[in-house]
C-alpha positions as CSV (number, residue, x, y, z in Angstrom):
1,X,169.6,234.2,119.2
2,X,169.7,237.0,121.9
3,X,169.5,235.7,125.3
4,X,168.5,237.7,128.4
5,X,169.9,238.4,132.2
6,X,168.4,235.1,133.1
7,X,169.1,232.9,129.9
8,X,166.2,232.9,128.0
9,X,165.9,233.7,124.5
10,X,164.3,237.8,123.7
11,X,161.2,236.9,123.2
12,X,160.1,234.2,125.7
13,X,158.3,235.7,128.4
14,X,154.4,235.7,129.8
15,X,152.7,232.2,129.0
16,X,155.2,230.8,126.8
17,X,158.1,231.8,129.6
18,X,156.2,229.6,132.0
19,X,155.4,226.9,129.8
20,X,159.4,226.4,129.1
21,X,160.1,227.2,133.3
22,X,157.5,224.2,133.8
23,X,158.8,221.7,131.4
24,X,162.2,221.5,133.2
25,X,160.4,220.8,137.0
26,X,162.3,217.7,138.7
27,X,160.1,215.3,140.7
28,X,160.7,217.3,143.5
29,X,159.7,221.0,142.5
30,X,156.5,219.2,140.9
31,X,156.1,218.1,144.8
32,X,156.4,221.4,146.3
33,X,154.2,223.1,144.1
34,X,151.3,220.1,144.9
35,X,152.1,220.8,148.5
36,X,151.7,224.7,148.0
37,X,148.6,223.8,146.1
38,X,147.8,221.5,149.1
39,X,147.7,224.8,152.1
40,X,144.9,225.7,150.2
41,X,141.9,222.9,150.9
42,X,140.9,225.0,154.0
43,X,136.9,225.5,152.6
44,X,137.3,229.1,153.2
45,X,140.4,229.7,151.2
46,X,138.8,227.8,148.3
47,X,136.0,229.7,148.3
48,X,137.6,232.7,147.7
49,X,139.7,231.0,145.2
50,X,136.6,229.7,143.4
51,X,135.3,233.4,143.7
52,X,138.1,234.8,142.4
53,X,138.2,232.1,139.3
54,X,135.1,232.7,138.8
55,X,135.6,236.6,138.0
56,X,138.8,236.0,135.8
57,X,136.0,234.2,134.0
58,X,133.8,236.5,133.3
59,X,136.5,239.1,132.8
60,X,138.1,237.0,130.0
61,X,134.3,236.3,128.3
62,X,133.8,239.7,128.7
63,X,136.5,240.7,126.6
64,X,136.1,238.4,124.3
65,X,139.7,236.3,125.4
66,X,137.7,233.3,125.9
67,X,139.4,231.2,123.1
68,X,143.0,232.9,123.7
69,X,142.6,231.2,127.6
70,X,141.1,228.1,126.6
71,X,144.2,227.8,124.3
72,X,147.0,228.5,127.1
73,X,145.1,226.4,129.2
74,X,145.2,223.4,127.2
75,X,149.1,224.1,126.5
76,X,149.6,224.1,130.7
77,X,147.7,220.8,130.7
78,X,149.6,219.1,127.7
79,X,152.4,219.4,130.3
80,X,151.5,216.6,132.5
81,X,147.9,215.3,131.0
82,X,148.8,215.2,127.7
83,X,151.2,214.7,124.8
84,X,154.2,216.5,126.0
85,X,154.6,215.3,129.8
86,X,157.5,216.7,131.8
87,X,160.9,216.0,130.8
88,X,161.5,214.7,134.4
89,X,158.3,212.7,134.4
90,X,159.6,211.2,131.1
91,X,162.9,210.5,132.7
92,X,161.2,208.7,135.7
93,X,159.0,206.9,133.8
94,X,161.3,205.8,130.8
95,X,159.6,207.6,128.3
């Protein structure tokens, strides 16, 4: 298989790019992006981002990408919530 500048294979990039990027966090990367996450519980910041959530929304319902969303949005969650936690996680926890 081809591999790119950065070492991944031709044709990972856009959701499934991130999905692999994620999978490999260690406990402490999972930290710092919880405390990036964190910065943002100022009610004034969230309500933008609720805003702003709310019109990607919409967007996506408007052109009909609704089920394409909910689908990469289940595959983020199956990283921690789900059937394929994070490798480190997994390492952590012995499973």
């Amino acid at each position: 298989m081809a591999v790119d500048a950065e070492g991944y294979g031709a044709k990972e990039e856009g959701l499934d790019r991130l999905i692999a990027d994620a999978r490999v966090l260690s406990p402490a990367g999972i930290e710092r992006s919880a405390w990036g996450w964190d910065r943002h519980e100022d009610p004034r910041i969230m309500e933008r981002f609720h805003e702003a959530e709310r019109a990607a929304l919409r967007a996506l319902e408007k052109s009909d990408r609704g089920p394409e969303w909910e689908d990469a949005r289940k595959r983020i969650l199956d990283l921690t919530e789900r059937r394929t936690s994070l490798e480190d996680w997994k390492a952590e926890h012995g499973d």
